[in-house]
C-alpha positions in Angstrom: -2.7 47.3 -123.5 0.1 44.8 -122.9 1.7 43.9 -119.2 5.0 45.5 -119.3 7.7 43.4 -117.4 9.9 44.6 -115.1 13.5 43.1 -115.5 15.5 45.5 -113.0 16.7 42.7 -109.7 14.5 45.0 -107.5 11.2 44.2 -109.0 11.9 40.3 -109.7 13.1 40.2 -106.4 9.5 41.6 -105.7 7.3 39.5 -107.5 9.2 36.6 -106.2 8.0 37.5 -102.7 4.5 37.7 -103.6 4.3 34.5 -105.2 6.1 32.8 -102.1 3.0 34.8 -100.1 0.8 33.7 -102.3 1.8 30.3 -101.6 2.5 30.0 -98.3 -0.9 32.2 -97.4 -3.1 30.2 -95.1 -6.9 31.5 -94.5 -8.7 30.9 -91.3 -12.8 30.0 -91.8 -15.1 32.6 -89.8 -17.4 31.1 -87.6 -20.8 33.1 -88.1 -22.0 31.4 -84.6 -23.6 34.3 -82.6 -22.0 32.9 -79.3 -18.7 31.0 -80.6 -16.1 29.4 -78.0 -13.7 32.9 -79.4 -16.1 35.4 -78.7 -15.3 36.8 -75.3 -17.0 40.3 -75.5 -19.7 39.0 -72.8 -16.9 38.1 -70.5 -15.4 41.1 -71.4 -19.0 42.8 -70.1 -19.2 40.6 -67.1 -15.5 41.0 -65.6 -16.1 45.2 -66.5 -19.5 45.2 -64.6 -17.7 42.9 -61.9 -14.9 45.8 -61.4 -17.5 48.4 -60.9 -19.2 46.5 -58.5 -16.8 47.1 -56.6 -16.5 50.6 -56.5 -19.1 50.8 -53.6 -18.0 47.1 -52.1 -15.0 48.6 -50.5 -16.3 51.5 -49.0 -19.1 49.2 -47.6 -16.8 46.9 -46.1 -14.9 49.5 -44.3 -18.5 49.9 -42.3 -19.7 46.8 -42.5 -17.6 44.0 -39.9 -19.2 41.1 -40.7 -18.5 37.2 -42.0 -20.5 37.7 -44.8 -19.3 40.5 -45.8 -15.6 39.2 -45.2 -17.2 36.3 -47.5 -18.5 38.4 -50.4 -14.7 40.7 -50.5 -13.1 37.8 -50.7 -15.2 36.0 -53.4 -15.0 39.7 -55.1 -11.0 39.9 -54.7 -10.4 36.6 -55.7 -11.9 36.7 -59.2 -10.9 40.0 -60.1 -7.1 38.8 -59.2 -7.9 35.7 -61.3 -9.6 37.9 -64.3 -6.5 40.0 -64.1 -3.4 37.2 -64.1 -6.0 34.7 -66.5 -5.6 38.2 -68.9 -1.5 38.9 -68.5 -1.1 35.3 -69.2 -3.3 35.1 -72.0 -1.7 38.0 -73.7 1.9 37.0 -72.6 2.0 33.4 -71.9 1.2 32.3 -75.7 2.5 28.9 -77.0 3.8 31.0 -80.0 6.6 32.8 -77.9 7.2 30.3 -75.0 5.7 27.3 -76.4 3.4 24.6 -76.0 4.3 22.7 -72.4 5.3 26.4 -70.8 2.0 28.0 -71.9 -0.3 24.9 -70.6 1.9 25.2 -67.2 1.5 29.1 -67.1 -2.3 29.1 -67.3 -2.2 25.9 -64.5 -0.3 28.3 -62.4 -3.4 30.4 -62.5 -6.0 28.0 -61.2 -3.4 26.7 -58.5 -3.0 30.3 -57.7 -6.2 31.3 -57.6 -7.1 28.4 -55.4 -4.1 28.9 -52.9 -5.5 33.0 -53.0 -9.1 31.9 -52.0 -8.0 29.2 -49.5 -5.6 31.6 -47.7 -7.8 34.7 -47.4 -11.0 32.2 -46.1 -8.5 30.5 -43.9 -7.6 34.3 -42.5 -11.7 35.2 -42.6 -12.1 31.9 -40.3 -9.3 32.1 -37.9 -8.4 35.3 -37.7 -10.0 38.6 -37.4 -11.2 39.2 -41.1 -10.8 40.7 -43.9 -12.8 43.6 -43.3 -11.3 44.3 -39.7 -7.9 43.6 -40.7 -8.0 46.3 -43.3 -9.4 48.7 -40.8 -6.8 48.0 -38.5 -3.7 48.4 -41.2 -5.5 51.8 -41.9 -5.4 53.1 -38.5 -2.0 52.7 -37.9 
């Protein structure tokens, strides 16, 4: 059986594409590493059992006015915010679409916010009246 060769300027056009792939194709090597720096299904685990820790937290700190509990809801808060805006910028924020310098400041931006989150909200636990009481208050208005 002989190859047949197409001469109509839609399949040459065609076969001129997949050589250019074939050329410009560029294979990544798989790590078979059980743990590897990419694998993030365990943080995926942690940061899902995290979130459902939470579930009872809040209904606990509506009864429970205490520092430590205004402690452990803010500890709790702050990384699920952080988990949250580490994820939107991780997905959106790629050096691919906004490049290299904006990416490296966007996920800065989310340590610095992070920190300024957990400073201000154990600055209010300290001086003020707390977490815990302050939402109790807004939700008896």
């Amino acid at each position: 059986m002989s190859l047949i060769r197409c001469t109509t300027s839609k399949a040459l056009k065609f076969r001129q594409l997949l050589k250019m792939a074939a050329r410009t194709s560029v294979t990544t090597p798989v790590s078979r590493e059980p743990f590897s720096i990419e694998d993030h299904s365990l943080h995926f685990k942690i940061e899902r059992y995290w979130a459902a820790g939470m579930i009872p937290l809040i209904p606990t700190a509506y009864f429970i006015h205490t520092p430590a509990m205004d402690a452990v809801l803010t500890v709790a808060i702050v990384l699920h915010v952080h988990w949250g805006i580490a994820g939107v910028v991780s997905d959106y924020a790629r050096p691919f679409v906004i490049g290299d310098t904006l990416a490296r400041v966007a996920r800065a931006s989310v340590y610095i916010i992070t920190v300024i989150l957990l400073a201000s909200l154990l600055h209010f636990n300290n001086s003020d009246v707390g977490l815990t009481k302050a939402f109790e208050m807004v939700w008896s208005l």
